[in-house]
N, C-alpha and C positions, 0 to 999 in steps of 0.2 A: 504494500500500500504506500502510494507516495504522499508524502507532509510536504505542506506548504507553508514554506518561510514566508510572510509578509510582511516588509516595514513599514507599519501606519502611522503616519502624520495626520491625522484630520481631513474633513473635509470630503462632501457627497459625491466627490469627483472619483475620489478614492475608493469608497464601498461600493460607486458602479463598477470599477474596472474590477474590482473584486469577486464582486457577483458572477458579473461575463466571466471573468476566468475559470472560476468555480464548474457555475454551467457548461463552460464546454466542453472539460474536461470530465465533467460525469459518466458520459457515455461507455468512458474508458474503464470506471473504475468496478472493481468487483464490491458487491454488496456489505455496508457496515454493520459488525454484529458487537451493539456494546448494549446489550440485554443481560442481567446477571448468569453467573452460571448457575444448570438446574440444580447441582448437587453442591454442598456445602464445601468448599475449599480451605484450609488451612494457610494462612498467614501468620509473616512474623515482620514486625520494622522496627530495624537499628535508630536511635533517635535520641536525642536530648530533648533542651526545653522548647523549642521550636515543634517539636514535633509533639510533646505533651501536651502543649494548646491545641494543638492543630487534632488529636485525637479526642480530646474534651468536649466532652456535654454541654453543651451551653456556649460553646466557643469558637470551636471550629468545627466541631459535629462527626468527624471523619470516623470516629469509631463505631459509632451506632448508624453511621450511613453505610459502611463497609456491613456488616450484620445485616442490616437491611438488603443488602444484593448478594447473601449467604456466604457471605468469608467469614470463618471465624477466624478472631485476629489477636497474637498476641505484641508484646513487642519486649526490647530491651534497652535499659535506659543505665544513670550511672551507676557502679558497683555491679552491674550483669555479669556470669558469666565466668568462665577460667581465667585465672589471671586478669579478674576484674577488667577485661577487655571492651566492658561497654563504657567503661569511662573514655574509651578513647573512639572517638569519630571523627578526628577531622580529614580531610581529605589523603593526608601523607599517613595516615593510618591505615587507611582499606588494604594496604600490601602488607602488613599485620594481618588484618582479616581473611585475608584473601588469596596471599603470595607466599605464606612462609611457613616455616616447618610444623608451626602450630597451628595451622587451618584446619588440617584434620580434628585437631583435638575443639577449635572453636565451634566448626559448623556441625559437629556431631551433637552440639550443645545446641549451637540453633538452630537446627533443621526439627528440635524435639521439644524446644520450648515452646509449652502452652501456657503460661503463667500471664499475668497481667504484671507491667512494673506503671503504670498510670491509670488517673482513675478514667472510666468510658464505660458506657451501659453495656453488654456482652451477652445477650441473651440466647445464643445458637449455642444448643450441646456439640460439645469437644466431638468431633467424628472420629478420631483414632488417627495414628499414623502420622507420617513429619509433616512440618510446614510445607507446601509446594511452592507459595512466594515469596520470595527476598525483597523488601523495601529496604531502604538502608538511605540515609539522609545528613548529611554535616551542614551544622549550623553556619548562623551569618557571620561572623567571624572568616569563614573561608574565603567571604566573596571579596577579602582583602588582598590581592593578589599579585606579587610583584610583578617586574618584567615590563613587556609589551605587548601589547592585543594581537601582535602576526608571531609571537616567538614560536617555534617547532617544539615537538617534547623533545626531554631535555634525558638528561642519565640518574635520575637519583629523585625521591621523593621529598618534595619541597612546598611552600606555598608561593608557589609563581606561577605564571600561564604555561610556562615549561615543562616544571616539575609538576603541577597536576594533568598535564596532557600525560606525562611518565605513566603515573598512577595508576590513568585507568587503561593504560596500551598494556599494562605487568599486569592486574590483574581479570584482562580478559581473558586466558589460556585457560584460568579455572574456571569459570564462566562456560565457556567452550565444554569443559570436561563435565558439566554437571547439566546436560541440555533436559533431566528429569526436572531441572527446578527451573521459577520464571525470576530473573533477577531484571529490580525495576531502581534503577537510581533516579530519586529526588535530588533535582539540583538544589545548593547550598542559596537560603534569602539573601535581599538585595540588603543594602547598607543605607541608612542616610546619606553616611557620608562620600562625596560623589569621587573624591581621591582616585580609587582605585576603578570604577564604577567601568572604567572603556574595559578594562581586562577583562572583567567579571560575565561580563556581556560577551566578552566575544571567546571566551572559553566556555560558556555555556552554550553559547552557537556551535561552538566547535563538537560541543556532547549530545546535542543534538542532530547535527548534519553533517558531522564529518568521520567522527570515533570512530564508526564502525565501518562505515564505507571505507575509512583509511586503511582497515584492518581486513578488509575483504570478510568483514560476519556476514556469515548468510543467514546463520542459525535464526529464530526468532524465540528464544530464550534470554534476553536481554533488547531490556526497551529504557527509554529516558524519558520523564517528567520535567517539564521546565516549569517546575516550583518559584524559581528565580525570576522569569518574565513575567506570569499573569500578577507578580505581587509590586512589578515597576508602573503599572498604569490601570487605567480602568477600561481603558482598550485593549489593553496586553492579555492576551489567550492563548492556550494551550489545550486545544480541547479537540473532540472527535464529532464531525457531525454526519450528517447522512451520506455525502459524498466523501469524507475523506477525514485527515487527521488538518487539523489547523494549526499553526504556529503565525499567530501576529503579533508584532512586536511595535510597542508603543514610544514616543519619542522620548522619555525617561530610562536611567539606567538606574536609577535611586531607587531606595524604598517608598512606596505609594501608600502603603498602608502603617505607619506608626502607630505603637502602641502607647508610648511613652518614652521607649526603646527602640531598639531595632526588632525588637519584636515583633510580627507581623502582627494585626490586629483581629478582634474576631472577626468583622466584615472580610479582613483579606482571608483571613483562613477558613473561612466559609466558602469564597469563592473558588477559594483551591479544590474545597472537597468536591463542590458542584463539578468542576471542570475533570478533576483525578477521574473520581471512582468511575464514570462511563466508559474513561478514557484506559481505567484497569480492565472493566468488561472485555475491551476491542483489544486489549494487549495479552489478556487471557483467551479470547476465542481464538487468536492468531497462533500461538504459540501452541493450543493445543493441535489446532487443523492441519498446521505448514509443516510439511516435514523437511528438514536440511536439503537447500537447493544443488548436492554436491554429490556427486557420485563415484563411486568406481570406475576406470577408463574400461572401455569397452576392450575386450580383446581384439588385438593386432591378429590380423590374420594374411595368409600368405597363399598365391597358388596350390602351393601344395597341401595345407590344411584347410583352409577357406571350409572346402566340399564337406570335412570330416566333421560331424560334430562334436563338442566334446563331452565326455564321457562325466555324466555329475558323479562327485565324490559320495563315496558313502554315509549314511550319515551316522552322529554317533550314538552311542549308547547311553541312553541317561545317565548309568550308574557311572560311569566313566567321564564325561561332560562335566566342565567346569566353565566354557563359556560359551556360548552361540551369537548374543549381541541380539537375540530374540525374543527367546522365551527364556535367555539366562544370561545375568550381567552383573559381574560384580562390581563394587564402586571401585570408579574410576579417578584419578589423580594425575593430575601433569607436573613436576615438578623440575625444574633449572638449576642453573646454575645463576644467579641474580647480581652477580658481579660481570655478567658480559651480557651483549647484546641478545645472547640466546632467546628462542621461542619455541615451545613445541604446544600442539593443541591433540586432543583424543578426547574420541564421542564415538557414538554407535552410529552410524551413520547404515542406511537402506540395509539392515542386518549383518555389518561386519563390525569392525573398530577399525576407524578412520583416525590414524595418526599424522599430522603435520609437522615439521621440524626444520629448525635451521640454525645446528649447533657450531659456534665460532670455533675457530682451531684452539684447541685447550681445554675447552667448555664441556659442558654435557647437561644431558636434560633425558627424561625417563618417561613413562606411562605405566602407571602403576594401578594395578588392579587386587585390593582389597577383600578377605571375606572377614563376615561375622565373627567367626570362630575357628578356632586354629583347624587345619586341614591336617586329616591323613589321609597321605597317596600310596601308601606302601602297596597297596594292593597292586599296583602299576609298576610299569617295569619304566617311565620315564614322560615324557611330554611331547605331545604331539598337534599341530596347527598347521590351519593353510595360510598362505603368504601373496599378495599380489602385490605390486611397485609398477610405475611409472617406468622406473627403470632399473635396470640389474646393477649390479656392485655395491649398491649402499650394506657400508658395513653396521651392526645391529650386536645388539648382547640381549640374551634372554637371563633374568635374574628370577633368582629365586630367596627370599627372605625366610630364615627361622629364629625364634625366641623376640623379646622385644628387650625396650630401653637397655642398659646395661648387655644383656645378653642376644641382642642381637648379632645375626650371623648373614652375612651376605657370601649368596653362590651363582657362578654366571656360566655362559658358554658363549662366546662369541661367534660371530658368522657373517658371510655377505648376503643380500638376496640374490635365487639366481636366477639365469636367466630365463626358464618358463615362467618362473613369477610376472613375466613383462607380455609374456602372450592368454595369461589365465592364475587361473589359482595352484601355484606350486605346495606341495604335501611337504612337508619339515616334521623329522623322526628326531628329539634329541633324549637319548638315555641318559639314567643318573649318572652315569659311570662319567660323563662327559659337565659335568656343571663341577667346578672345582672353587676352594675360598677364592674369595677378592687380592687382590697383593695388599691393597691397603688393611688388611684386616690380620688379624693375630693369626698363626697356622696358613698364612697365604700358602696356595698349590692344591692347600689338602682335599679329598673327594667327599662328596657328599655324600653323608648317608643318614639325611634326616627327613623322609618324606611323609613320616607322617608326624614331623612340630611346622609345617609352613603356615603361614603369615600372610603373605603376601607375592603375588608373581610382575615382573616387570618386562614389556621391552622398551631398551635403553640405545642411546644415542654418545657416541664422542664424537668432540670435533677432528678435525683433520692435521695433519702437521702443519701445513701451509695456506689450510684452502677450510671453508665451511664443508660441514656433514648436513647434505640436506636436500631436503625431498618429501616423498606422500607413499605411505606404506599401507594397508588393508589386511588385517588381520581377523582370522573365523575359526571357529572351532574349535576352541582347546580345549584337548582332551587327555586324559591318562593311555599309555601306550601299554594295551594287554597285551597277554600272552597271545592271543587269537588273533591280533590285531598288528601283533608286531613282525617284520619281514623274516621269511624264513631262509635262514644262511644256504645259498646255492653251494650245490654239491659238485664238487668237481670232475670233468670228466676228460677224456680223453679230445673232444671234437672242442671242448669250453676252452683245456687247455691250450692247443694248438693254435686257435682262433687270434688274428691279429688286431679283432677292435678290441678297443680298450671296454674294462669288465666294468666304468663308469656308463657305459652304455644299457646295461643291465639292468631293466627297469625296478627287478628285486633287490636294488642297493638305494639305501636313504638318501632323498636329494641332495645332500651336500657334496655327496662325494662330484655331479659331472661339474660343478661348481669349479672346484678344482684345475678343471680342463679345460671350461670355457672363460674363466678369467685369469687376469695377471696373476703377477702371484704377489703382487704390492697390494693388493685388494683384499688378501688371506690375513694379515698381519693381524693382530688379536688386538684391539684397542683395551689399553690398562689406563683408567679411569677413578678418580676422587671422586667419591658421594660424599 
């Protein structure tokens, strides 16, 4: 759906050419659905005092209007949380929330908080189960913001037009990794004071119509409120209406609605809720309906296979299945390296796991897939997935984690994609016998033999000596490798020995080995890697 920026100055001249624009463009647009949803949705919004009025009875109304269109809603305010992390909202904080080794341990907190921390009428019973929306909002304080209104992001989290462009470029990868939840950032209120006011304006511009576009998101798991515009003017809007999403923009960059403070007032945060909540409806039907506009590349085909069809893989066995990206997905994590420019994103995309990455020489960056409860795989004789790439040689580590804090153990196997991966989905066989410690870890070398304390499984990325590591990879189907299931060693004979191809040709040998034959041997090297 496309939003419409409009900077309004006044004047009937103006709301004509508005209108015509409106209407012409209707014919194009697909129908707006910002009716509440039928079934009771779980909400949660990160928030301080701006956002305690703004959920208040009598004030801004937003809590018993969200109730009213079936969200049930909690939120978190100061003192929330591990490590009291709702104390901290400002902008240079969401990479706390959002980007760092403690996210795991935050959003497991808030994706499960039903609690109230402000007072709001709450009449919808709890339905069960986590939050599915992310509100998250940093007060007027933010919209102080150094620099200049064209600065580019910058390297480091900061309050400048820069360092908050940083902010939210770093934490969209987990954004990306969690396309089960709808994350809705409220931009930070206007200020009286007009100082900084061109910044504040045109970095909310920026998280409006540019952030994502910059970023090539397609997903629609992440959408923007400009809290910050409809509260500069009485013209100033941010709302959805029949034909489309609306963004006008009023000739004020200031606060419009004073409290006393910069507070926003009740009238302004009345008008937020009116303009928000429909505009959650249209941000919630979208995100459930739209599925990621990105797919798998089609296989390359060639004369001589074109004609063949290919032969679909078998599928797996429940008991055996640890992921499909279907009907089975464990949580998923993207995690960096946050001292280099690195990016990597993983989702489930049209039933695989769709990994993106572009790790700098030295760097590294992981997708790391989570269960509830510690796994045992003994029953298996090792790990087995299909693989497709863009292209062949990217080299990859498959990780396997046991025990936690302290006693964590990290186990890998390093490897290229090859090159069937580039014409379809290649089969990848790797037994215990082949995932050995980390170097960086105590007993580096040693073999695994812990399949039934795992943790957690990863595939991992290093950068290159000279050059980035980087590309778009497709992963399905990980399963445990049974006995039934696993290749049975060819027997040798007289006609096999003699034979002058190579025994990589053998479709009864695990993909890696034609690997071997079809690549360099610069492309074999094992990347040894700091987590």
């Amino acid at each position: 759906m496309k939003t419409n920026s409009i900077h309004f100055h006044g004047g009937m001249a103006v709301w004509i050419l508005v209108t015509i624009l409106l209407s012409a463009s209707a014919p194009y647009r697909q129908a707006v659905d910002a009716s509440p949803p039928q079934q009771v949705v779980k909400l949660v919004f990160i928030h301080h005092s701006t956002g305690e009025n703004w959920l208040a009875d009598g004030y801004g109304d937003l809590g018993q209007t969200l109730g009213e269109n079936n969200y049930f809603v909690s939120d978190t305010n100061y003192g929330w949380g591990p490590e009291a992390v709702g104390d901290r909202t400002d902008i240079p904080n969401w990479v706390e929330w959002f980007a760092s080794e403690n996210t795991p341990v935050y959003m497991e907190a808030l994706f499960n908080e039903s609690e109230q921390h402000a007072a709001y009428t709450r009449t919808l019973a709890d339905p069960g189960g986590e939050n599915e929306i992310i509100l998250f909002k940093s007060c007027f304080p933010n919209s102080a913001l150094e620099g200049s209104p064209n600065d580019p992001p910058g390297t480091y989290e900061e309050l400048s037009v820069s360092g908050a462009k940083y902010v939210y470029n770093r934490i969209l990868p987990f954004f990306a990794s969690r396309p089960d939840k709808l994350f809705i950032v409220i931009t930070a209120p206007p200020l009286s004071d007009p100082t900084h006011a061109e910044n504040a304006r045109a970095f909310n511009e920026w998280l409006v119509n540019d952030w994502l576009a910059e970023n090539n998101y397609t997903q629609h798991n992440v959408a923007v409120f400009d809290f910050y515009n409809l509260l500069t003017s009485a013209d100033a809007h941010h709302r959805v209406t029949e034909v489309g999403v609306e963004h006008l923009i009023g000739a004020s960059n200031t606060l419009h609605y004073p409290s006393g403070d910069d507070h926003p007032s009740a009238a302004g945060s009345q008008k937020a809720t009116d303009e928000f909540v429909p505009m959650l409806n249209y941000f919630y039907h979208r995100w459930k309906a739209d599925a990621p506009n990105q797919s798998a590349p089609e296989p390359v085909t060639t004369p001589q296979t074109e004609s063949m069809p290919q032969e679909s893989p078998a599928q797996p066995s429940p008991s055996t299945l640890i992921a499909d990206f279907e009907t089975l997905t464990p949580t998923l994590n993207a995690y960096w390296d946050d001292a280099s420019p690195t990016r990597i994103t993983c989702a489930p995309v049209e039933n695989s796991l769709q990994i993106e990455f572009d790790v700098t020489p030295g760097a590294w960056a992981t997708c790391v897939l989570s269960f509830d409860t510690t796994q045992n795989w003994s029953s298996g004789q090792g790990l087995s997935f299909r693989i497709r790439a863009v292209e062949a040689g990217i080299p990859y580590d498959v990780d396997i984690y046991t025990g936690q804090n302290e006693s964590r153990e990290t186990y890998l196997d390093s490897a290229t994609v090859p090159v069937d991966a580039v014409n379809g989905w290649a089969d990848v066989q790797i037994p215990w016998s082949e995932f050995h410690r980390a170097d960086w870890e105590a007993d580096a070398g040693a073999a695994f033999n812990k399949p039934d304390q795992i943790q957690e499984i990863a595939i991992g990325f290093g950068g290159l000596d000279s050059t980035s590591n980087n590309g778009t990879i497709w992963v399905d189907d990980i399963q445990l490798i049974t006995q039934s299931a696993a290749s049975p060693e060819p027997q040798p004979t007289a006609e096999s020995e003699s034979a002058s191809a190579p025994a990589a040709n053998n479709p009864t040998i695990p993909c890696p080995s034609p690997v071997a034959i079809a690549l360099p041997l610069a492309l074999l090297a094992r990347l040894k890697r700091v987590y």
